[in-house]
C-alpha positions in Angstrom: -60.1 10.9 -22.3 -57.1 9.0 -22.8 -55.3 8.0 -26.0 -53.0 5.1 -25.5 -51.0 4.5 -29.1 -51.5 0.7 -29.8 -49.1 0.5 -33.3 -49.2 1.1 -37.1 -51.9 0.4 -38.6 -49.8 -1.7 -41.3 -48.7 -3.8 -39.2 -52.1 -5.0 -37.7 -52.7 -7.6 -41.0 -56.7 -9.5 -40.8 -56.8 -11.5 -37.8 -54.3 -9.9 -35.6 -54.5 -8.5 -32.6 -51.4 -5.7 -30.6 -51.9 -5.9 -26.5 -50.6 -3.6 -23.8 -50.8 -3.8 -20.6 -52.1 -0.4 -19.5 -52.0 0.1 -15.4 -54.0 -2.9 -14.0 -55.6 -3.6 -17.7 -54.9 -5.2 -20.4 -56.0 -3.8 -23.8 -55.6 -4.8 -27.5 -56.6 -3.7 -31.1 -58.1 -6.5 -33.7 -58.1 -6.4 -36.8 -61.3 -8.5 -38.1 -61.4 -8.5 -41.7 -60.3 -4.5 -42.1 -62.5 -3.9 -39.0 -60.4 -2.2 -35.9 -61.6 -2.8 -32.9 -60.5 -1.8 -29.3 -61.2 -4.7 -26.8 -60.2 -5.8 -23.1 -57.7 -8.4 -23.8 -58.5 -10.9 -20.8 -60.5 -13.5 -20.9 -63.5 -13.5 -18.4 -62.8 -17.2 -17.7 -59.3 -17.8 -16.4 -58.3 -14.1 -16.9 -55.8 -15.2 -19.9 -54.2 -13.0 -22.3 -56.3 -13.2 -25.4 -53.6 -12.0 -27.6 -52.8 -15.6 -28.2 -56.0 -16.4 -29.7 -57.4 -16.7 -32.5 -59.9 -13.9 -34.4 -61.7 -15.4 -37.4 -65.9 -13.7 -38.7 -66.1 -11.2 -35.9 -65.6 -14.5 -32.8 -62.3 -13.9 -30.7 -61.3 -17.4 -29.2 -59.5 -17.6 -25.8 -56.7 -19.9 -26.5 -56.7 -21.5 -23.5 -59.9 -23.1 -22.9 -62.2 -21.8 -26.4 -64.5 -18.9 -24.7 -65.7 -17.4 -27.4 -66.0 -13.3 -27.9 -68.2 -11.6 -30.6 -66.1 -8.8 -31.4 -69.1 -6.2 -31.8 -70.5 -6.2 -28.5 -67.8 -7.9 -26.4 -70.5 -10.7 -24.8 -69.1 -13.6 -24.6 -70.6 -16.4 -26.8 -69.4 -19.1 -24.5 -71.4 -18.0 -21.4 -73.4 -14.7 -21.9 -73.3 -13.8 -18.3 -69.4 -12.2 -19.3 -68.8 -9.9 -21.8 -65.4 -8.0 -22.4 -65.1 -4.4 -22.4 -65.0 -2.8 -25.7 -63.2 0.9 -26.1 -63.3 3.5 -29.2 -60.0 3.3 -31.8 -58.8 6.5 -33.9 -56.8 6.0 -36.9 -54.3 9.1 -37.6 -52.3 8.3 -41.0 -50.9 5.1 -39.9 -50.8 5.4 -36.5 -53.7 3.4 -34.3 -55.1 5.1 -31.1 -56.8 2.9 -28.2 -59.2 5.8 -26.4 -60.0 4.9 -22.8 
């Protein structure tokens, strides 16, 4: 296993979301409501960065054209055929850890 450091944890305020781009992936951390998760930051639709969505009651939104993510299970609220994968976070002190 794999631990990619995503940021500080203080700087990940409700509704935010930090990307990287890890080999051919790209990753991100959320914060919904206190709630970190680790998600596959491209959208199953257009394969846009999702980082420049919005995150509001556990739905990510693609910015581009509004799929919508539950942020639980990664299936996609917009067409449940697609669902993003979703990858375990650690929290050390203040530090946030993506685990792939």
């Amino acid at each position: 296993m794999r631990k990619i450091k995503m940021g500080r944890l203080a700087d990940l305020p409700p509704g935010a979301m930090i990307e990287k781009q890890i080999l051919a992936r790209r990753v991100a951390v959320v914060n919904d409501n206190g709630t970190i998760v680790g998600i596959q930051s491209e959208c199953a639709h257009m394969k846009a960065s999702l980082a420049k969505g919005g995150v509001e009651n556990g739905v990510l939104t693609c910015a581009w054209h509004g799929w919508r993510y539950d942020l639980k299970t990664g299936r996609c609220l917009s067409n449940p055929e697609f669902a993003l994968k979703r990858y375990d976070v650690e929290i050390v002190d203040d530090d946030i850890y993506l685990l792939l």
